[in-house]
mmCIF file as gemmi writes it, N, C-alpha and C atoms, coordinates in Angstrom:
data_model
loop_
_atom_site.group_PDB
_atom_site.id
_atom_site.type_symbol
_atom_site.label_atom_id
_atom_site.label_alt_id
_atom_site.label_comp_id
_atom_site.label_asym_id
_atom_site.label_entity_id
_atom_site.label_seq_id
_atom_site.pdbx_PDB_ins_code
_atom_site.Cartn_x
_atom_site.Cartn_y
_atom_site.Cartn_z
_atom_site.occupancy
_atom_site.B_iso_or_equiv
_atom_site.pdbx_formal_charge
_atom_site.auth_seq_id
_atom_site.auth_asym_id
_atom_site.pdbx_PDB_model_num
ATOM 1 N N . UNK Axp A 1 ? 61.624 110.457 113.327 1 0 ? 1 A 1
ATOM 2 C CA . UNK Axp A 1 ? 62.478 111.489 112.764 1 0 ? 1 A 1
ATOM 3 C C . UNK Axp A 1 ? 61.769 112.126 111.577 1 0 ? 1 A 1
ATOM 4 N N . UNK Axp A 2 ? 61.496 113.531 111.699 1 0 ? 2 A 1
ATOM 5 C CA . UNK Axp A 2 ? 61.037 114.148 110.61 1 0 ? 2 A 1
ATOM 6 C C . UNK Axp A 2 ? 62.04 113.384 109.064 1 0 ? 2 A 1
ATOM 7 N N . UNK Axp A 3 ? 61.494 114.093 107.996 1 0 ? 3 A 1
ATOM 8 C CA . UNK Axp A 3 ? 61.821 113.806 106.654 1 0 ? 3 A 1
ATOM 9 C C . UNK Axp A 3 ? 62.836 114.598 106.501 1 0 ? 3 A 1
ATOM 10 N N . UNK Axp A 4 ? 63.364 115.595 106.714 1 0 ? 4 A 1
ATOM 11 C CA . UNK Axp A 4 ? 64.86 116.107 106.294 1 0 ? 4 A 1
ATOM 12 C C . UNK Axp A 4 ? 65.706 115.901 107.066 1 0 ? 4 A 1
ATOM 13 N N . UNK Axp A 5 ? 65.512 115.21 108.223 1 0 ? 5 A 1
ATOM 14 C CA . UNK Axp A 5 ? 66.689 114.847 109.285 1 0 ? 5 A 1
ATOM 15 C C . UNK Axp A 5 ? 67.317 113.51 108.427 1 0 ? 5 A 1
ATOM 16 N N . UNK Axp A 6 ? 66.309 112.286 107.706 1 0 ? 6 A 1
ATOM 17 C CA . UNK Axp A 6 ? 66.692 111.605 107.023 1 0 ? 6 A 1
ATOM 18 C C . UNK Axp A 6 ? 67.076 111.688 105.638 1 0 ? 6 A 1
ATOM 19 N N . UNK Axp A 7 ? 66.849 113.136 105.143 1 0 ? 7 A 1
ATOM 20 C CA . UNK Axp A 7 ? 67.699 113.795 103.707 1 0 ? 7 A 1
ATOM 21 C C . UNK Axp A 7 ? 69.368 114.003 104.235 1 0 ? 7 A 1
ATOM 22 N N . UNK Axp A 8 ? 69.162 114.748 105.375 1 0 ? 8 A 1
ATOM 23 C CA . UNK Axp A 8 ? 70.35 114.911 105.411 1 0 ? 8 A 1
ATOM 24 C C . UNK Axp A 8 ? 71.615 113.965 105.72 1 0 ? 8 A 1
ATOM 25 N N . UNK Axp A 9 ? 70.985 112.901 106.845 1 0 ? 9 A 1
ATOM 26 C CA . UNK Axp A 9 ? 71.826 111.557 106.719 1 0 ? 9 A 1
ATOM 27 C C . UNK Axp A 9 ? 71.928 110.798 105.621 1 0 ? 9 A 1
ATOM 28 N N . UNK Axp A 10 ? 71.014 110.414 104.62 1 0 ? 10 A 1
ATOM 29 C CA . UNK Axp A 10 ? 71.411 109.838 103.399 1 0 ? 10 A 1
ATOM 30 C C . UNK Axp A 10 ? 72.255 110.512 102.514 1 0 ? 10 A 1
ATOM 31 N N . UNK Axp A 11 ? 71.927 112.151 102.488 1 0 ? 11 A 1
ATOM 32 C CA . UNK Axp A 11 ? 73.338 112.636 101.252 1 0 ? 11 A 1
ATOM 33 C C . UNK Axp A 11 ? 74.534 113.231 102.95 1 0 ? 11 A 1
ATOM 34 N N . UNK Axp A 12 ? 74.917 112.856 103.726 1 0 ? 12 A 1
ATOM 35 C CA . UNK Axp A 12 ? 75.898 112.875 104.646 1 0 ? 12 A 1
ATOM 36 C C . UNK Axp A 12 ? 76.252 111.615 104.451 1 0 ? 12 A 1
ATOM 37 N N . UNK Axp A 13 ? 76.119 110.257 104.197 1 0 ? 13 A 1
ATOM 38 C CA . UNK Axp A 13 ? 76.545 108.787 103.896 1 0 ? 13 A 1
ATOM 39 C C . UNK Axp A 13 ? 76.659 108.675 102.276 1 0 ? 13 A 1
ATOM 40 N N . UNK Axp A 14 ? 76.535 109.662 101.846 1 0 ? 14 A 1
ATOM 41 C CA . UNK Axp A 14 ? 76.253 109.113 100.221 1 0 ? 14 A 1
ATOM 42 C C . UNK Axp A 14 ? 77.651 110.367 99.693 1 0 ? 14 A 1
ATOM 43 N N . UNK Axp A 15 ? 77.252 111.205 100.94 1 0 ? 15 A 1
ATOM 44 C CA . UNK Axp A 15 ? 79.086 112.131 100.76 1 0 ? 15 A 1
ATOM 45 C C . UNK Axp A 15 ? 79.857 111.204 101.082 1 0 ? 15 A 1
ATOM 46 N N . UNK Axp A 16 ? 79.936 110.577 102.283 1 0 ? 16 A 1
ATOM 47 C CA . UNK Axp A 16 ? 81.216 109.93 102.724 1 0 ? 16 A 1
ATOM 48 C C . UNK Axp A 16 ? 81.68 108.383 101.646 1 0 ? 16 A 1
ATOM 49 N N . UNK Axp A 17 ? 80.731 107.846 101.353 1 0 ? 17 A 1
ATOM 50 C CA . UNK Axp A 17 ? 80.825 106.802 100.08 1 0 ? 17 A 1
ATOM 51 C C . UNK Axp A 17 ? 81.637 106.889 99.328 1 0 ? 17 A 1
ATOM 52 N N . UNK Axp A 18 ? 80.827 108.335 98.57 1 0 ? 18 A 1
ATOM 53 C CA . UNK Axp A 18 ? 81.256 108.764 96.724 1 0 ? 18 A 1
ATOM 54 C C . UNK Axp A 18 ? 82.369 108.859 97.192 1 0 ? 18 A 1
ATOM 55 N N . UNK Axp A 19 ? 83.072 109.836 98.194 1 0 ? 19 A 1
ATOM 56 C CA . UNK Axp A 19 ? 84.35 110.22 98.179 1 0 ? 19 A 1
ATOM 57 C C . UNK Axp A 19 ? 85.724 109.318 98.464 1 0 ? 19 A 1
ATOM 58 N N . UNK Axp A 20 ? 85.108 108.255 98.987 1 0 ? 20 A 1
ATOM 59 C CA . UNK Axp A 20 ? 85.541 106.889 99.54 1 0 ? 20 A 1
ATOM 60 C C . UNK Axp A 20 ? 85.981 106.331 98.037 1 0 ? 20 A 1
ATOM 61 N N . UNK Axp A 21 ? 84.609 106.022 97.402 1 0 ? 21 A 1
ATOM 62 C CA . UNK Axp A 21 ? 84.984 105.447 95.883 1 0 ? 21 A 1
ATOM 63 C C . UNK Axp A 21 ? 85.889 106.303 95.373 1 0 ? 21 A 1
ATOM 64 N N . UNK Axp A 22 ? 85.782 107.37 94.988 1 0 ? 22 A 1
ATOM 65 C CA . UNK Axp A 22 ? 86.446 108.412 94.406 1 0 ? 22 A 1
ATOM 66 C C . UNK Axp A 22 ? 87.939 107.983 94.955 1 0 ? 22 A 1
ATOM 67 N N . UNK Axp A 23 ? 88.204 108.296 95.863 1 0 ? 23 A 1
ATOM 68 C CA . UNK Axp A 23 ? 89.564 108.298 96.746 1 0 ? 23 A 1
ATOM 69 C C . UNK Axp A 23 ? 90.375 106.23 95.532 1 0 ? 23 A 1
ATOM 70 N N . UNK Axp A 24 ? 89.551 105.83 96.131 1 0 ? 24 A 1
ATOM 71 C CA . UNK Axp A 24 ? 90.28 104.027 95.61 1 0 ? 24 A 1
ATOM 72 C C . UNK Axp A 24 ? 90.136 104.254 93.678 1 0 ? 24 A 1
ATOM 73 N N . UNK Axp A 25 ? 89.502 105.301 93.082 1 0 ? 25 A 1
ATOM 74 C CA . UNK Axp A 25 ? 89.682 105.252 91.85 1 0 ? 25 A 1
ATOM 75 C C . UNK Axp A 25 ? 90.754 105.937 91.46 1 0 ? 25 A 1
ATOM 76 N N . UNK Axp A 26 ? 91.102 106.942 92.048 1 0 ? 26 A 1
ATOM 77 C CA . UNK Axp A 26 ? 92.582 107.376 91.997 1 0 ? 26 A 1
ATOM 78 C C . UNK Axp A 26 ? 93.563 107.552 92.086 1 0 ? 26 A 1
ATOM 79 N N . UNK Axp A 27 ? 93.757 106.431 93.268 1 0 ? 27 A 1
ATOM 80 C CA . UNK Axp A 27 ? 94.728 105.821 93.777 1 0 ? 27 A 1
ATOM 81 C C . UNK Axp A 27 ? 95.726 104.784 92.346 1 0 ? 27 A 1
ATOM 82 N N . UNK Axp A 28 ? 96.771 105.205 93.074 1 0 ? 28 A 1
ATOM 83 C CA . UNK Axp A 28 ? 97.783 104.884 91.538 1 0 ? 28 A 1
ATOM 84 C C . UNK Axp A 28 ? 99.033 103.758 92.392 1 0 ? 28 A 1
ATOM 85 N N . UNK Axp A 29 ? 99.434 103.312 91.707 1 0 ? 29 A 1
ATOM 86 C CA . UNK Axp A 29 ? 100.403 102.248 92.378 1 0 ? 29 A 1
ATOM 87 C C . UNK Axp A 29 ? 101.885 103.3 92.028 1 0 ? 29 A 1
ATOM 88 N N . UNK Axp A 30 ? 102.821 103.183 93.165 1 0 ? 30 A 1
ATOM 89 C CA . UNK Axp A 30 ? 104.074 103.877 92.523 1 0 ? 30 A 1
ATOM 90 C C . UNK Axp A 30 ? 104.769 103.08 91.825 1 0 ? 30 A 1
ATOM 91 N N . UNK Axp A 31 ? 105.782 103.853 90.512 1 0 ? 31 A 1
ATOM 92 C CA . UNK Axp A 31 ? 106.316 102.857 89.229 1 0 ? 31 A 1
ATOM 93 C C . UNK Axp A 31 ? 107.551 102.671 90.736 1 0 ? 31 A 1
ATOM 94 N N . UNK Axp A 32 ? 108.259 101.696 90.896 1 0 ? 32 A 1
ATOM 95 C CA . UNK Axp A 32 ? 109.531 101.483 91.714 1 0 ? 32 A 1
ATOM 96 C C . UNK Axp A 32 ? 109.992 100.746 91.021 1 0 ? 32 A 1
ATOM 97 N N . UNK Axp A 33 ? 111.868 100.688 90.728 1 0 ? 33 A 1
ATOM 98 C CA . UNK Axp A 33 ? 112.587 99.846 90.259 1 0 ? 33 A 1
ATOM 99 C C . UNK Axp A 33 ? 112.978 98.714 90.837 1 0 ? 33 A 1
ATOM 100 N N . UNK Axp A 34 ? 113.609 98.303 90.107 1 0 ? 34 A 1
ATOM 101 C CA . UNK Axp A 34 ? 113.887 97.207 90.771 1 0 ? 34 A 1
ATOM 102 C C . UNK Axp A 34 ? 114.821 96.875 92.174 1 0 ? 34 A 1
ATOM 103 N N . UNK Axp A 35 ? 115.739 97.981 92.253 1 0 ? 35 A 1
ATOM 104 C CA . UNK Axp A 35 ? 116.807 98.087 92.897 1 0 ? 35 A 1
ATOM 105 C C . UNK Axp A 35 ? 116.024 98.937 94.304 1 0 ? 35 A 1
ATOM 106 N N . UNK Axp A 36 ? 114.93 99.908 93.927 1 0 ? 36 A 1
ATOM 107 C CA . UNK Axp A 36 ? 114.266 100.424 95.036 1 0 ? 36 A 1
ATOM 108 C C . UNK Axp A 36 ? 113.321 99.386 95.602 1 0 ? 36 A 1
ATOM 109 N N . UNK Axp A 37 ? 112.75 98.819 95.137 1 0 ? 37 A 1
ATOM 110 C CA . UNK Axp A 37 ? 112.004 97.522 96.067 1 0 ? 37 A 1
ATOM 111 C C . UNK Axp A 37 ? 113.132 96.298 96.375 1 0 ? 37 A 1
ATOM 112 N N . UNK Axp A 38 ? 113.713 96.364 95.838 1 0 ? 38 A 1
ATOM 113 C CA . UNK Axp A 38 ? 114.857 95.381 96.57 1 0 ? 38 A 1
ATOM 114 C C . UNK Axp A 38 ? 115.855 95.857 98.133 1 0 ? 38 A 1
ATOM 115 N N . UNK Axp A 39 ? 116.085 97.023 98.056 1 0 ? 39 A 1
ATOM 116 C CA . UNK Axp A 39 ? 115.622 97.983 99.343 1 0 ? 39 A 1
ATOM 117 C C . UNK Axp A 39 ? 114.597 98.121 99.951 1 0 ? 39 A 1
ATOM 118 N N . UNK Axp A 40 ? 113.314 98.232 99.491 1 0 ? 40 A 1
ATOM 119 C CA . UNK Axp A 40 ? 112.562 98.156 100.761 1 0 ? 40 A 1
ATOM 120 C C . UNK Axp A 40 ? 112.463 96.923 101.536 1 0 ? 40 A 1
ATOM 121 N N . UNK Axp A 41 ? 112.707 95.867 100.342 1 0 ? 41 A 1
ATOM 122 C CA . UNK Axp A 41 ? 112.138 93.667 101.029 1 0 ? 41 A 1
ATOM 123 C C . UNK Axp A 41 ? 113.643 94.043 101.797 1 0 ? 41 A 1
ATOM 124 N N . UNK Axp A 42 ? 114.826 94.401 101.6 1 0 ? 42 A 1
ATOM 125 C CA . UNK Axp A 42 ? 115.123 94.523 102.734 1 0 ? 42 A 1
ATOM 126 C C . UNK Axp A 42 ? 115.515 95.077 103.899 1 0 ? 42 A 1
ATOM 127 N N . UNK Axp A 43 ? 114.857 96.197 103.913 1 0 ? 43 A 1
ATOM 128 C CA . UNK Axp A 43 ? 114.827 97.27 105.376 1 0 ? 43 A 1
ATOM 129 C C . UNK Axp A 43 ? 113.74 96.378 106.185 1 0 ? 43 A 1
ATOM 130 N N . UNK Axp A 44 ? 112.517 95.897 105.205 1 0 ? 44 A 1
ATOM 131 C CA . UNK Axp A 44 ? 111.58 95.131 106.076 1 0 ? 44 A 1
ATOM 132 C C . UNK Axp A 44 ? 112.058 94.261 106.804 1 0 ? 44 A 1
ATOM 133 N N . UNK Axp A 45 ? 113.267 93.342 106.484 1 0 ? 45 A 1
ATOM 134 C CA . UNK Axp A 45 ? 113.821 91.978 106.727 1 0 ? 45 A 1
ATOM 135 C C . UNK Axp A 45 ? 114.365 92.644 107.795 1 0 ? 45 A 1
ATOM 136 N N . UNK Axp A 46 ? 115.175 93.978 107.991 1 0 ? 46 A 1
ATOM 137 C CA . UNK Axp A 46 ? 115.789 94.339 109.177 1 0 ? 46 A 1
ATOM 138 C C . UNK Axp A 46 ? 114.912 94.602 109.931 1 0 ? 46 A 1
ATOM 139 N N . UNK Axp A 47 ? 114.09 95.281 109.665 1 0 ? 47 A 1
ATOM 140 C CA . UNK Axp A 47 ? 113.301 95.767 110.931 1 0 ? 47 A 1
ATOM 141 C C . UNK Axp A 47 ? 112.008 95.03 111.424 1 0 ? 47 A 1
ATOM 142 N N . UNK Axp A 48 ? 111.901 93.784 110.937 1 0 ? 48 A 1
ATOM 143 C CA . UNK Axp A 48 ? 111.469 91.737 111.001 1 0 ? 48 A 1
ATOM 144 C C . UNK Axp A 48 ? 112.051 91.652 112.08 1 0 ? 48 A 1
ATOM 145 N N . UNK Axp A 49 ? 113.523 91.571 112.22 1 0 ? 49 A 1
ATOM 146 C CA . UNK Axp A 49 ? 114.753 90.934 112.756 1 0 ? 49 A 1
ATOM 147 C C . UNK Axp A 49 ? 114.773 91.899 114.135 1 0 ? 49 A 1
ATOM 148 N N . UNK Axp A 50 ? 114.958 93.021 113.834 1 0 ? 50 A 1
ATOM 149 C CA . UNK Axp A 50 ? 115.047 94.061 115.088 1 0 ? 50 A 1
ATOM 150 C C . UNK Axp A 50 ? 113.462 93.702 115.996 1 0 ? 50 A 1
ATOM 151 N N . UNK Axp A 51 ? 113.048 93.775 115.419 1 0 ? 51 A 1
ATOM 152 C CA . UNK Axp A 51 ? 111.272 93.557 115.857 1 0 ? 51 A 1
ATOM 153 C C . UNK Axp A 51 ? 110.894 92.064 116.908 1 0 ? 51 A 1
ATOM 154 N N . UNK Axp A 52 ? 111.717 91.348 116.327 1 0 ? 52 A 1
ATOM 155 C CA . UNK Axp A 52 ? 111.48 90.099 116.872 1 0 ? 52 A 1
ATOM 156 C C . UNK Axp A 52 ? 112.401 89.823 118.257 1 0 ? 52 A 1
ATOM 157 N N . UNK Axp A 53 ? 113.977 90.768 118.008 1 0 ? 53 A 1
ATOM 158 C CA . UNK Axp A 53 ? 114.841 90.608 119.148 1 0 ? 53 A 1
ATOM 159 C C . UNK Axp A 53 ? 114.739 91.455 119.88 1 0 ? 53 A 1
ATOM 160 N N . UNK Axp A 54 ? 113.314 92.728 120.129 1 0 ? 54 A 1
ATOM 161 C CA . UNK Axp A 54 ? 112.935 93.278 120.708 1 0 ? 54 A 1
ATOM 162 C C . UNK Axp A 54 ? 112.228 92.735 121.386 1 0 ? 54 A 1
ATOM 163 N N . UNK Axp A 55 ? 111.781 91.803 121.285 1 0 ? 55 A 1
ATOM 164 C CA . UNK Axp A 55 ? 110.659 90.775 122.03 1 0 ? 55 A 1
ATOM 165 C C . UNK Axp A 55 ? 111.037 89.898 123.014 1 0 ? 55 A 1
């Protein structure tokens, strides 16, 4: 392989990386209360339950 076929795959992998890192550095956790995650543990528990008696 010529020399710029391998320029261009190293900054084409070194795009997809940075932006990769980039992406997980800005990623933020959502603030949820208490009463909203106590709703989600249990919609999960229902749909556990539905999931399993689907089976």
């Amino acid at each position: 392989m010529p020399w710029y076929a391998w320029l261009i795959l190293i900054l084409a992998l070194g795009s997809i990386v940075g932006g990769l890192l980039m992406l997980r550095d800005t990623a933020k956790k959502l603030p949820l209360s208490e009463e909203q995650l106590k709703r989600i543990h249990q919609r999960n528990l229902e749909q556990d339950a539905k999931d399993a008696e689907d089976r």
